[in-house]
Wavefront OBJ file of the C-alpha trace (Angstrom):
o trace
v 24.305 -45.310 11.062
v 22.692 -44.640 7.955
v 19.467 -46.751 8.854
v 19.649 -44.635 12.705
v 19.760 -41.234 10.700
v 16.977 -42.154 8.498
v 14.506 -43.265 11.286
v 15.282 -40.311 13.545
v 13.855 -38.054 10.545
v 11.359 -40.305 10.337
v 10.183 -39.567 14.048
v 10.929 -35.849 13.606
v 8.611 -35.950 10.526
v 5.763 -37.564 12.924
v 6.543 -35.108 15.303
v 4.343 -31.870 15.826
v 6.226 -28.271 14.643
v 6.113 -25.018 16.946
v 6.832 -22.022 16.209
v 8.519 -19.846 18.128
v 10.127 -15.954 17.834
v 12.051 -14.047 20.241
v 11.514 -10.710 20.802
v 13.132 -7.815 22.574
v 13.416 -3.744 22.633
v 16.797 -2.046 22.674
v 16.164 0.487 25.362
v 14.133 -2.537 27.525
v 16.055 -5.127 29.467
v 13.835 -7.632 28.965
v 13.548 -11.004 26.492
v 10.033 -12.293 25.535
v 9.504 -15.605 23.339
v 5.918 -16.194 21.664
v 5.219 -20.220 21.445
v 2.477 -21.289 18.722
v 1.148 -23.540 16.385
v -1.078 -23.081 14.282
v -3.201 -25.868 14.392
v -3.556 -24.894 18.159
v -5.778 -22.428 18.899
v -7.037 -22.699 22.389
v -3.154 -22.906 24.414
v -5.264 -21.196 27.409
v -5.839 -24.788 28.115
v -2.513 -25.985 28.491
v -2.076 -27.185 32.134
v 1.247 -28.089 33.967
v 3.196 -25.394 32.127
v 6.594 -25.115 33.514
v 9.936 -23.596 32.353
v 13.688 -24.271 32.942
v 16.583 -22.310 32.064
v 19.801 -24.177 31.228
v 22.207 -21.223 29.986
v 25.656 -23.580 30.241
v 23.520 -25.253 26.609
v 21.387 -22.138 25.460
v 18.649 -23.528 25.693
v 14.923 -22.990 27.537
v 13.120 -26.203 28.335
v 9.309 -25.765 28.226
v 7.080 -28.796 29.742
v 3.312 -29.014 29.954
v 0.076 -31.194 28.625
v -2.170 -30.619 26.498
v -5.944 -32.088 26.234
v -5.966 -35.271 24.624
v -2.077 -35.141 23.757
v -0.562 -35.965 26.562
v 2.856 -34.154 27.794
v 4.551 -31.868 25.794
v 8.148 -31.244 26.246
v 10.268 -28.621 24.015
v 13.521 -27.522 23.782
v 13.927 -23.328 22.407
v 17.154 -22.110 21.839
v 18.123 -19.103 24.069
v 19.768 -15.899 21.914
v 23.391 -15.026 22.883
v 21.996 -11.963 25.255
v 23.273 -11.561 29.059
v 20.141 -13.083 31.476
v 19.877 -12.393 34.564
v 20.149 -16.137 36.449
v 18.470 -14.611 39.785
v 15.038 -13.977 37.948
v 13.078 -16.914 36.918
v 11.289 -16.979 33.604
v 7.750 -15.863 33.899
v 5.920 -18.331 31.579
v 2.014 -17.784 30.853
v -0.497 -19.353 28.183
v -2.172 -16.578 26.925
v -4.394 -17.069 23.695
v -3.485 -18.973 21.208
v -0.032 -18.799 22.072
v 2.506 -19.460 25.322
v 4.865 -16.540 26.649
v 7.954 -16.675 28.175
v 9.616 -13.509 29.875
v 13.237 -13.548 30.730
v 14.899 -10.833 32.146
v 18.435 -9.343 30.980
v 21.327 -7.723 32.596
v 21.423 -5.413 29.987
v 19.923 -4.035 26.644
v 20.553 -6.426 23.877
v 22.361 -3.489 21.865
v 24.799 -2.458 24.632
v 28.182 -2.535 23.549
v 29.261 -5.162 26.755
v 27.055 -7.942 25.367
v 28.818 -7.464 21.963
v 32.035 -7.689 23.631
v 30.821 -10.778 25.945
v 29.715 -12.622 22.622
v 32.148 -12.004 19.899
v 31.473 -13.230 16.757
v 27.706 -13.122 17.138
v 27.443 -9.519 15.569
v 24.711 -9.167 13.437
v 24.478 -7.964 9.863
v 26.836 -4.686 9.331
v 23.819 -1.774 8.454
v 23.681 -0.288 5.082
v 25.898 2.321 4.759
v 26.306 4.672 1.236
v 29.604 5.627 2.409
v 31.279 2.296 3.096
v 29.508 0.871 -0.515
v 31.193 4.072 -1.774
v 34.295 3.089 -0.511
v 33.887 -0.371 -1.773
v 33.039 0.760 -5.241
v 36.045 2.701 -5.419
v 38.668 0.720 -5.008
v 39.182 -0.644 -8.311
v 36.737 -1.044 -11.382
v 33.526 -3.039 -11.008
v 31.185 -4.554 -13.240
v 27.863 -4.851 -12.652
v 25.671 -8.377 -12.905
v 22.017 -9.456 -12.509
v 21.537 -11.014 -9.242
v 18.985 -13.064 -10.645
v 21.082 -14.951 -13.232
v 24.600 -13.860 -12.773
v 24.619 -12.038 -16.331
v 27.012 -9.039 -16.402
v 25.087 -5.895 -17.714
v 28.013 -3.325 -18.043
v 30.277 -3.688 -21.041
v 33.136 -1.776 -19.887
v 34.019 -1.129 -15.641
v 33.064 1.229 -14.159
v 36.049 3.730 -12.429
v 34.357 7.387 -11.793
v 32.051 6.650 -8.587
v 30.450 9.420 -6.896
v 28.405 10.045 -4.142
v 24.711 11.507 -5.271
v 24.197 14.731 -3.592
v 20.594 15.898 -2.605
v 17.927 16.181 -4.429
v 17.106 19.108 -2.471
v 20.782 21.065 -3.416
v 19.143 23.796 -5.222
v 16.680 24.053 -2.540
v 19.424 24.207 -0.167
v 21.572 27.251 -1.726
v 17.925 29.368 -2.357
v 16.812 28.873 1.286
v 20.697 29.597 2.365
v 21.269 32.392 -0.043
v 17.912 33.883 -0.906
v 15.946 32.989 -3.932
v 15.695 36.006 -6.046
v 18.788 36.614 -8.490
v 19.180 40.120 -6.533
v 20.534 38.565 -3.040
v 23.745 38.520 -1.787
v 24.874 39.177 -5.480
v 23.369 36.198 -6.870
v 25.250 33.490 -4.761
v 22.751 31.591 -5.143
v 23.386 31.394 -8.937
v 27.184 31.366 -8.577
v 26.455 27.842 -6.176
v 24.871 26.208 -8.615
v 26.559 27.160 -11.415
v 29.965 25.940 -9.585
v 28.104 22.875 -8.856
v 26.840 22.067 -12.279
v 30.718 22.446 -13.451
v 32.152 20.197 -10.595
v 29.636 17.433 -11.492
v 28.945 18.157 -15.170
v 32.591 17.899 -16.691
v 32.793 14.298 -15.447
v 32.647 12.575 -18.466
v 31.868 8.432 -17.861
v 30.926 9.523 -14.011
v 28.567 7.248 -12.111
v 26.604 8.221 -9.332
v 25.212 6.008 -6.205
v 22.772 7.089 -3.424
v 21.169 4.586 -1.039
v 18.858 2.831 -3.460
v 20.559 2.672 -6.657
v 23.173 3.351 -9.108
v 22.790 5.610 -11.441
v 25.335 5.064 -14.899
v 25.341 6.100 -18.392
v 23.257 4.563 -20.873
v 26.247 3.860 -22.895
v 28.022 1.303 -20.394
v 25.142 -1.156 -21.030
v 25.581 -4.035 -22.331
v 24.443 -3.861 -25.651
v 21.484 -6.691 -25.552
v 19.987 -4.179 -22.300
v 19.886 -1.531 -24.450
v 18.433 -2.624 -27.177
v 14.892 -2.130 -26.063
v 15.630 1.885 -25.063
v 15.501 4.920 -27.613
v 18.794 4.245 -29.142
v 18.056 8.630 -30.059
v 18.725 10.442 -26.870
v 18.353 13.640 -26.914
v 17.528 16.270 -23.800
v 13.818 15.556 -22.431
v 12.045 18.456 -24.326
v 13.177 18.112 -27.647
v 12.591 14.134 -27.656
v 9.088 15.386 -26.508
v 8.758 17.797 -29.271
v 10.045 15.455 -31.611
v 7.496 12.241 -31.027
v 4.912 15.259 -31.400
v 5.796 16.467 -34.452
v 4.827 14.404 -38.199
v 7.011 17.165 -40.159
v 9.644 20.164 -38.743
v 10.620 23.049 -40.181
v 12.713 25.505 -39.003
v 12.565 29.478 -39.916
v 13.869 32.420 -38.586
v 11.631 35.151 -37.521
v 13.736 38.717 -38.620
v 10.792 40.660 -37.886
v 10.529 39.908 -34.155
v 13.142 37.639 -33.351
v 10.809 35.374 -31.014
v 10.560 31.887 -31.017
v 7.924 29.885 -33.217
v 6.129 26.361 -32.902
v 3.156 25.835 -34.753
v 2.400 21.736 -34.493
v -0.781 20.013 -36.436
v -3.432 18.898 -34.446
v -2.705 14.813 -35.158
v 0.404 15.170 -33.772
v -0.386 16.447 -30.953
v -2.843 13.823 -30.122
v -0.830 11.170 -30.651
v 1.337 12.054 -27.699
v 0.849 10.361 -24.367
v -1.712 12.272 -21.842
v 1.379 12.925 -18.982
v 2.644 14.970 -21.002
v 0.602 16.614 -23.339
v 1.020 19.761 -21.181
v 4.904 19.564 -21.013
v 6.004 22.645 -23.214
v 10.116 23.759 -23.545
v 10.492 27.267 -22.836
v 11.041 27.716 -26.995
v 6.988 27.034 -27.336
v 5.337 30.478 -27.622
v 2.923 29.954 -30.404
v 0.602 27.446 -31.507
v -0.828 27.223 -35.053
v -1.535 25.801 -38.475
v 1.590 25.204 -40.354
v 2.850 25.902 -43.983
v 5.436 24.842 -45.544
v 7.856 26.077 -48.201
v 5.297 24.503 -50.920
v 1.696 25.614 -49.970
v 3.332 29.306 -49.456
v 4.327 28.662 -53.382
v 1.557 27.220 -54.433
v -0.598 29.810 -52.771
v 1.201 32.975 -53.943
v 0.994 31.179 -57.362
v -3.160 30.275 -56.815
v -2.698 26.717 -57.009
v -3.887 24.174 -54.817
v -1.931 23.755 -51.319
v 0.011 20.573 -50.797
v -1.471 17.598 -48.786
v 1.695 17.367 -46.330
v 1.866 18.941 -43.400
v 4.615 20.495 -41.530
v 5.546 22.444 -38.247
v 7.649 25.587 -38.060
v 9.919 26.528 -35.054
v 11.510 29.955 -35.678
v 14.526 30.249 -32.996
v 15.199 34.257 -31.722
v 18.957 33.730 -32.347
v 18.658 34.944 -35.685
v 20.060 31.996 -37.883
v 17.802 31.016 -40.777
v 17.325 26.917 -41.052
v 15.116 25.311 -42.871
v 14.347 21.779 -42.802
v 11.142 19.792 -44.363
v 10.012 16.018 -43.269
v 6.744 14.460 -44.983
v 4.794 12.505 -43.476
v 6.133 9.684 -45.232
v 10.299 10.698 -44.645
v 11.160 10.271 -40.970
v 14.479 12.147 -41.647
v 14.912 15.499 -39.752
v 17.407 17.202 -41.850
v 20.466 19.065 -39.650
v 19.500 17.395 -36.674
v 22.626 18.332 -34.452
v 22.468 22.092 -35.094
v 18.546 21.727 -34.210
v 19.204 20.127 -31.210
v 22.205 22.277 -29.809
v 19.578 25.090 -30.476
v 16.675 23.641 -28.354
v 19.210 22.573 -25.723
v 20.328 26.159 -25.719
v 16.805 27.210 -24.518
v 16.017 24.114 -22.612
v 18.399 25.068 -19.811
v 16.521 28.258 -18.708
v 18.660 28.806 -16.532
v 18.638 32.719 -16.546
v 14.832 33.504 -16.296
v 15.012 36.403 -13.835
v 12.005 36.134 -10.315
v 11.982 39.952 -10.941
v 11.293 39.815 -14.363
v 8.467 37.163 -14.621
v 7.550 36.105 -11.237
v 7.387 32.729 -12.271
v 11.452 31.695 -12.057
v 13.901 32.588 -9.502
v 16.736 32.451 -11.674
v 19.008 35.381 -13.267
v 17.355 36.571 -16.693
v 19.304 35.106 -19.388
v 22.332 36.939 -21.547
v 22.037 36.621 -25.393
v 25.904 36.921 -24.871
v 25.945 34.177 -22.151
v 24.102 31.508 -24.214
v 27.117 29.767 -26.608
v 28.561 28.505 -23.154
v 25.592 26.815 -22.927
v 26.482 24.510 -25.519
v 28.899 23.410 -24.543
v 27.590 22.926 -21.099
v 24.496 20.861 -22.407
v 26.278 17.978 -21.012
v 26.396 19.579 -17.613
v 22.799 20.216 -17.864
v 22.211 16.351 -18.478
v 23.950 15.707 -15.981
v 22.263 18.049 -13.042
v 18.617 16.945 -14.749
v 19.463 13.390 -13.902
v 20.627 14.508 -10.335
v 17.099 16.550 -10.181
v 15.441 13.430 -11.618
v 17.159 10.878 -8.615
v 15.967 6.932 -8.074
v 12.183 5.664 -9.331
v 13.117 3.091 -5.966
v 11.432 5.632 -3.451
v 9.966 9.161 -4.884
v 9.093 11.458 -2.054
v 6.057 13.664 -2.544
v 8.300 16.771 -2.474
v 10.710 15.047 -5.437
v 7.806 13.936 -7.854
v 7.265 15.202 -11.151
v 3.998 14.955 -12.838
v 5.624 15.028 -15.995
v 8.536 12.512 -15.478
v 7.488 8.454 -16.588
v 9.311 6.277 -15.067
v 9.655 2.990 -17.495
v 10.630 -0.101 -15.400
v 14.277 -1.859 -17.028
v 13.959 -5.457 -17.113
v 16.728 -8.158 -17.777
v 17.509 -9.107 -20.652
v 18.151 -12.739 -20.090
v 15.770 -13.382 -17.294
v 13.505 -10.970 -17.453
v 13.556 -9.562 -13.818
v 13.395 -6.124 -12.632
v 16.888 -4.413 -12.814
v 15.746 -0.917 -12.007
v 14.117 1.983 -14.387
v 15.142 5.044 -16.243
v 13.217 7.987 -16.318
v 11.076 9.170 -19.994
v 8.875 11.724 -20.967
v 8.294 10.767 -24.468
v 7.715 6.936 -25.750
v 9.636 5.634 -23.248
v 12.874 7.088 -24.330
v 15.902 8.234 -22.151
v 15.077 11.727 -20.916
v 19.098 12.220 -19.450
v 20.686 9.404 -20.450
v 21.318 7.352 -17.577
v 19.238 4.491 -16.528
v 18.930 3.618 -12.168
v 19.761 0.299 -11.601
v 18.617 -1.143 -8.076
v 20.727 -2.621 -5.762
v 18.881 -4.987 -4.194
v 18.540 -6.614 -8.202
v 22.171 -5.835 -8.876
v 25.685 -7.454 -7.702
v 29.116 -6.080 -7.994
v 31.019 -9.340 -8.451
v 31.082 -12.531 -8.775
v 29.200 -15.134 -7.191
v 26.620 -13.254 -6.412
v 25.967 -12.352 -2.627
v 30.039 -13.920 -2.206
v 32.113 -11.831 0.288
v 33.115 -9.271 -2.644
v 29.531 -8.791 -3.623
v 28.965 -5.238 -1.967
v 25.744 -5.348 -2.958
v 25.077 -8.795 -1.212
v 23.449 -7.225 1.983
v 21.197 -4.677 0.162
v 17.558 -6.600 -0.141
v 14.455 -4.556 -1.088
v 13.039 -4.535 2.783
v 16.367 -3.209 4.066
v 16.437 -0.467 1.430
v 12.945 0.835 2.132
v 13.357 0.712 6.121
v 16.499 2.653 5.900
v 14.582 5.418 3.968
v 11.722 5.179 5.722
v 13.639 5.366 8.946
v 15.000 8.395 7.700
v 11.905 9.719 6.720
v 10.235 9.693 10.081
v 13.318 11.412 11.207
v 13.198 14.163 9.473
v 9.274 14.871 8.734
v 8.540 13.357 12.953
v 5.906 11.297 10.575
v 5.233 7.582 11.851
v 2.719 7.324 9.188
v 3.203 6.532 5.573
v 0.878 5.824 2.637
v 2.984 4.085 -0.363
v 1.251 4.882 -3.616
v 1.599 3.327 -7.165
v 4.218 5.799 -8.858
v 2.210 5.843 -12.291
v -1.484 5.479 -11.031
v -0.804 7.524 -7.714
v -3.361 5.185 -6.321
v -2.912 4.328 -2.596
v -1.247 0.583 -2.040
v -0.122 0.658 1.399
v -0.801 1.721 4.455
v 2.053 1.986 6.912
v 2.278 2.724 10.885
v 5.988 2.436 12.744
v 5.637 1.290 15.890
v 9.608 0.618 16.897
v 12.567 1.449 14.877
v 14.644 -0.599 17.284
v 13.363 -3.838 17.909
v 15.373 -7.639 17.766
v 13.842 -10.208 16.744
v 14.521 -14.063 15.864
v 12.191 -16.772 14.516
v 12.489 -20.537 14.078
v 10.886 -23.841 14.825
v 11.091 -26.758 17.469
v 9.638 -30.157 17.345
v 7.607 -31.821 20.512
v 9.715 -34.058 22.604
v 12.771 -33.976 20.200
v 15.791 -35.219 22.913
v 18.810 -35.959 20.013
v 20.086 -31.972 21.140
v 20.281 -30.706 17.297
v 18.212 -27.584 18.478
v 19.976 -25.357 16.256
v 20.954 -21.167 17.263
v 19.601 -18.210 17.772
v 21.081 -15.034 16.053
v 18.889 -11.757 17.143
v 18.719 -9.460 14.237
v 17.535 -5.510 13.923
v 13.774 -5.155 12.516
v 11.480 -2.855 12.295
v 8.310 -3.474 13.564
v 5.022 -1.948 11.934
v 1.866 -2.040 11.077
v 0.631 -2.290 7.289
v -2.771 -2.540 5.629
v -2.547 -3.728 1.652
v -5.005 -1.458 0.181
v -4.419 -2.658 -4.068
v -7.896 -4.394 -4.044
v -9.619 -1.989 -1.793
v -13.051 -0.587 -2.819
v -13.568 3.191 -3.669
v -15.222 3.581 0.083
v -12.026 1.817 1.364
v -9.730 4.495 -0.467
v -11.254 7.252 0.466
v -11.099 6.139 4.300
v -7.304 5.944 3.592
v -7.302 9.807 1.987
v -8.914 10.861 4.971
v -6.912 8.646 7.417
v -3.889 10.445 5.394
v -5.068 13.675 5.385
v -5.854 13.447 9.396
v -2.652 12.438 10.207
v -0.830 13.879 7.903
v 0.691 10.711 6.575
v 3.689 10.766 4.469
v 3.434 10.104 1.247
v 5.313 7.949 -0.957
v 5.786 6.871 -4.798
v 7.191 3.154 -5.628
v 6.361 1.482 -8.809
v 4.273 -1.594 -9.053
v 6.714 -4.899 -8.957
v 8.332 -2.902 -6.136
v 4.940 -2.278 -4.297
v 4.092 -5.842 -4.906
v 7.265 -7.346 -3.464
v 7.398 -4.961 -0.471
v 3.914 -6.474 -0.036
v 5.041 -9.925 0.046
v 7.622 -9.418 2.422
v 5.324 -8.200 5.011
v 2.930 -10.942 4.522
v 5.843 -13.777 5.074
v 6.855 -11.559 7.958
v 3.106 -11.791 9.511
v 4.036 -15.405 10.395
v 6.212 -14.833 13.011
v 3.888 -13.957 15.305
v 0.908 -15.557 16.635
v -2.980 -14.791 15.228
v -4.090 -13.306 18.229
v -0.984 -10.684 17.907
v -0.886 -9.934 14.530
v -3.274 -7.544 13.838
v -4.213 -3.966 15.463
v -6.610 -1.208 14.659
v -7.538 -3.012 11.604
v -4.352 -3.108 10.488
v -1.663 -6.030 10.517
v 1.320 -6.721 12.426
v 4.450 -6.977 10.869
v 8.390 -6.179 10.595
v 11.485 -5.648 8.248
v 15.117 -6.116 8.853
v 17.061 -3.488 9.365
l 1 2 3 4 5 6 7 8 9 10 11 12 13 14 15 16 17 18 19 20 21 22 23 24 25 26 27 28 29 30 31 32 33 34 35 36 37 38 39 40 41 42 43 44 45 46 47 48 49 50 51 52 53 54 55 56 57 58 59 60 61 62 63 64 65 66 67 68 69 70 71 72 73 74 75 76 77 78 79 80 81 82 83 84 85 86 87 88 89 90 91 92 93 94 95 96 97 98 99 100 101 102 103 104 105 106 107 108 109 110 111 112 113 114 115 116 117 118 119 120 121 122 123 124 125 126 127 128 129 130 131 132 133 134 135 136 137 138 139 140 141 142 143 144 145 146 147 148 149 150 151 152 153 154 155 156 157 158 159 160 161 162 163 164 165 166 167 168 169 170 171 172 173 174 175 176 177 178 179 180 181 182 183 184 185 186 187 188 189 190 191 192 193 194 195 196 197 198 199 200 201 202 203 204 205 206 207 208 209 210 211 212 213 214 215 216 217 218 219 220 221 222 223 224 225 226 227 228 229 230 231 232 233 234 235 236 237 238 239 240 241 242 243 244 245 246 247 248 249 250 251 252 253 254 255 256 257 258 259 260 261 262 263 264 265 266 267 268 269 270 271 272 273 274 275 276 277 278 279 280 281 282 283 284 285 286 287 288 289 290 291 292 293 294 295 296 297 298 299 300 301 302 303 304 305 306 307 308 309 310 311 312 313 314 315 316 317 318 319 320 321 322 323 324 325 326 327 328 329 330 331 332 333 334 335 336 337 338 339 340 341 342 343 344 345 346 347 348 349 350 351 352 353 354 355 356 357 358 359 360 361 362 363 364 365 366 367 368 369 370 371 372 373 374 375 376 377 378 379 380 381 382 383 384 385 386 387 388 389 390 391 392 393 394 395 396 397 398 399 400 401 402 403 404 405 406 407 408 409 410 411 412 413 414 415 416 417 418 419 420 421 422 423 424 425 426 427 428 429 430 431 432 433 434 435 436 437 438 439 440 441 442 443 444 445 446 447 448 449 450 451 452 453 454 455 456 457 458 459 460 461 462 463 464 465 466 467 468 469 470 471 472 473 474 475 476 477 478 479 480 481 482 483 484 485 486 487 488 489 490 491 492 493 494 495 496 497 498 499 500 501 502 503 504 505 506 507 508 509 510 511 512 513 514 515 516 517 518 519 520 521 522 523 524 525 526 527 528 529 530 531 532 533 534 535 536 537 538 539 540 541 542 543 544 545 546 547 548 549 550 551 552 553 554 555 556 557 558 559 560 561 562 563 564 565 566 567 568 569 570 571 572 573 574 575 576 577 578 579 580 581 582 583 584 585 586 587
């Protein structure tokens, strides 16, 4: 037996592959099967070509002869779908490839051929709610889904569901924006929703990409590459800026002071050279304590340089730091001071014209300390997932710093920095499609087993042309904003299956056919187009007002990937349009 199983793989190894992919529309009863190979490019010459339907075995038997080969014989597997027996298959060669057309009783996504064909459902769909509901049911660790290695050091228990990024938005548009309407609702909404999301201490929050946790349920070895100093996003700003702080109080006109030295402030990065906390009034040359001495004295001034913040609260603090001494002396009570002012959350639209929030309360303000938390909390909500950044949600001043594995070195997900790649809130994004909830990974427990990078970017860009009525999309590089893909839709509800067949292959082991939910599209890679080339595609955008989306790089470049494999399922002569390519992604 052993001998008769080795020699029939032996014959299937001499005998020629086909490829073939079946292909139907959910509101179209009607089943169409592409037949290629690859190393056959004229098929219009096929002669003989005949079909037969056996649907007691699933399966389509194709016959016909090809020049200088003889007959052909092939047996397809027919998908579990409801064919109408009165209609013969239409069978044509057209190309480079053969077509068969078989017609249905009905849609392939009508509820009776589910219930004619039970077990044959197809992959559950995404959903937040039921991962949600998954997550919450006990506590869950997190692992790598590359190398199984756990990268939370204590479970997780508090799951939430993110709200929108557009929540402020929301309550301004509902309520009015100025701080004058309806009494300030507006305020009073966000305020009540910065305290029902900002007191949960050890809260983790998922949206449809990712899952957003605390910095400090890392494992320790994944954190040992981030600013173990996390402070809010300005003042870690202001600190990498500054070679030496000093802190004064101004009693003469209680403003606020900054006065920074010109090397420090080229020595921060370019995005965010421009990125000022409201505290930053004033820029200037800086004295310290010792040149005002050694001037009132006559002597010479000191070498050492220094910057002075003067805070309007009235308290006097003083703190020095050469240029050799790192050391920022009372640290805490400088930070709870900057974090008082970094929440601007009072500045009044009547006032400046530039805010639409309430003007701020001198009495008000010591609530906001103990609130910075809260404020943390809502900046990381602001901030949302690196995975997809819509042009509406991107900050110029945000960096978003890629996480890697610690073991393996894969992508994990990315946490977003404004300062030398330091935490700006705390809380790093971890992908699911890199990320598993138990053990073995992508086992029946694994909730995030089903959750691969094409499925995640179809469901948002599903949702996308939903909302915006866009069908085109141009994915740029989230730290160049260079162009990288173009994208068309062309169905949102499209089943498709792919596999091979061998010629003349009678033992019956002709496998199944499972239709799954794609989305079929059109893409054109644009990373290695010319300057000509990408300013066709900023036209082509601007024209039809494409939408635009941010990704960063290893994401770009794996999206890419996938919709080059996918290319492959369809013949040459069907695979590209308009200059672009043919393509699709599982829903």
């Amino acid at each position: 037996m052993a001998a008769a199983s080795s020699l029939a793989a032996g014959d299937r190894a001499n005998q020629r592959q086909w490829r073939y992919t079946w292909e139907t529309l959910a509101h179209l009863p009607l089943l169409r099967l592409y037949l290629f190979h690859p190393a056959l490019s004229a098929a219009a010459l096929v002669s003989g070509l005949r079909a037969d339907l056996r649907l007691d075995a699933s399966l389509l038997l194709l016959s016909f002869s090809l020049p200088g080969a003889g007959p052909v014989s092939l047996r397809v597997p027919v998908p579990r779908v409801l064919v109408d027996p009165s209609a013969p298959p239409e069978c044509r060669a057209a190309g480079d490839h053969l077509e068969v057309r078989l017609t249905l009783v009905l849609p392939v996504d009508h509820p009776v051929v589910a219930a004619a064909f039970p077990g044959a459902d197809p992959p559950a769909a995404l959903s937040l709610r039921d991962d949600l509901k998954s997550l919450s049911s006990g506590d869950v660790h997190l692992y790598c889904k590359t190398c199984s290695t756990r990268l939370t050091k204590q479970p997780l228990r508090d799951i939430v569901e993110m709200p929108s990024l557009d929540w402020e938005d929301v309550a301004d548009n509902w309520f009015g924006g100025c701080c004058t309407s309806f009494g300030g609702a507006s305020e009073k909404l966000v305020s009540q929703f910065i305290n029902a999301y900002g007191h949960l201490e050890g809260t983790t929050l998922l949206d449809a990409t990712s899952i957003i946790i605390e910095k400090d349920y890392l494992e320790i070895d994944l954190v040992s590459t981030i600013d173990n100093l996390v402070q809010s996003i300005d003042f870690v700003a202001l600190q990498e800026a500054m070679s030496n702080v000093t802190l004064e109080s101004d009693h003469t006109n209680d403003r606020v002071k900054l006065n920074t030295s010109e090397e420090a402030c080229h020595e921060k990065k370019n995005d965010t050279s421009h990125m000022q906390p409201p505290v930053l009034l004033e820029v200037g040359p800086c004295i310290n304590n010792t040149e005002r001495t050694t001037e009132n004295n006559g002597g010479t001034p000191s070498s050492d340089q220094c910057d002075t913040i003067q805070l309007n609260n009235g308290a006097d603090v003083n703190s020095e730091k050469s240029t050799s001494d790192c050391f920022v002396e009372e640290r805490e009570q400088t930070s709870q001071e900057a974090d008082l002012f970094l929440v601007d959350q009072w500045s009044c639209c009547c006032g400046s014209g530039d805010s639409r929030k309430a003007e701020c309360n001198t009495s008000e303000m010591p609530s906001t300390l103990v609130n910075r938390r809260d404020y943390k909390l809502t900046k990381s909500i602001s901030l949302g997932s690196s995975f997809i950044v819509k042009e509406s949600n991107f900050l110029k001043d945000v960096n978003w710093v890629e996480l890697l594995c610690s073991h393996c070195s894969s992508s994990l997900g990315s946490y977003p920095s404004q300062c030398s790649d330091a935490l700006s809130d705390g809380r790093v994004r971890l992908f699911k499609c890199y990320t598993s909830s138990n053990l073995p990974v992508g086992g029946p427990h694994d909730v995030f087993r089903g959750h691969t990078l094409g499925k995640l970017f179809v469901n948002l860009l599903l949702e996308i042309a939903e909302d915006e009525i866009s069908f085109r999309t141009v994915v740029r590089d989230l730290k160049t904003k260079r162009p990288m893909l173009q994208i068309v839709l062309l169905s949102s509800k499209t089943w498709l299956f792919s596999g091979y067949c061998y010629e003349n292959d009678t033992d019956g082991s002709h496998g199944t056919a499972h239709l799954q939910p794609t989305v079929k599209l059109l893409y054109s890679n644009c990373s290695n187009a010319s300057e000509a080339d990408l300013r066709t595609v900023e036209e082509w955008s601007s024209k039809y007002r494409a939408e635009q989306l941010y990704m960063m790089g290893r994401q770009i470049d794996e999206l890419t990937e996938c919709l080059s494999s996918a290319m492959d399922e369809f013949p040459f002569s069907c695979s590209s349009l308009e200059g672009m390519s043919l393509s699709c992604l599982e829903r």
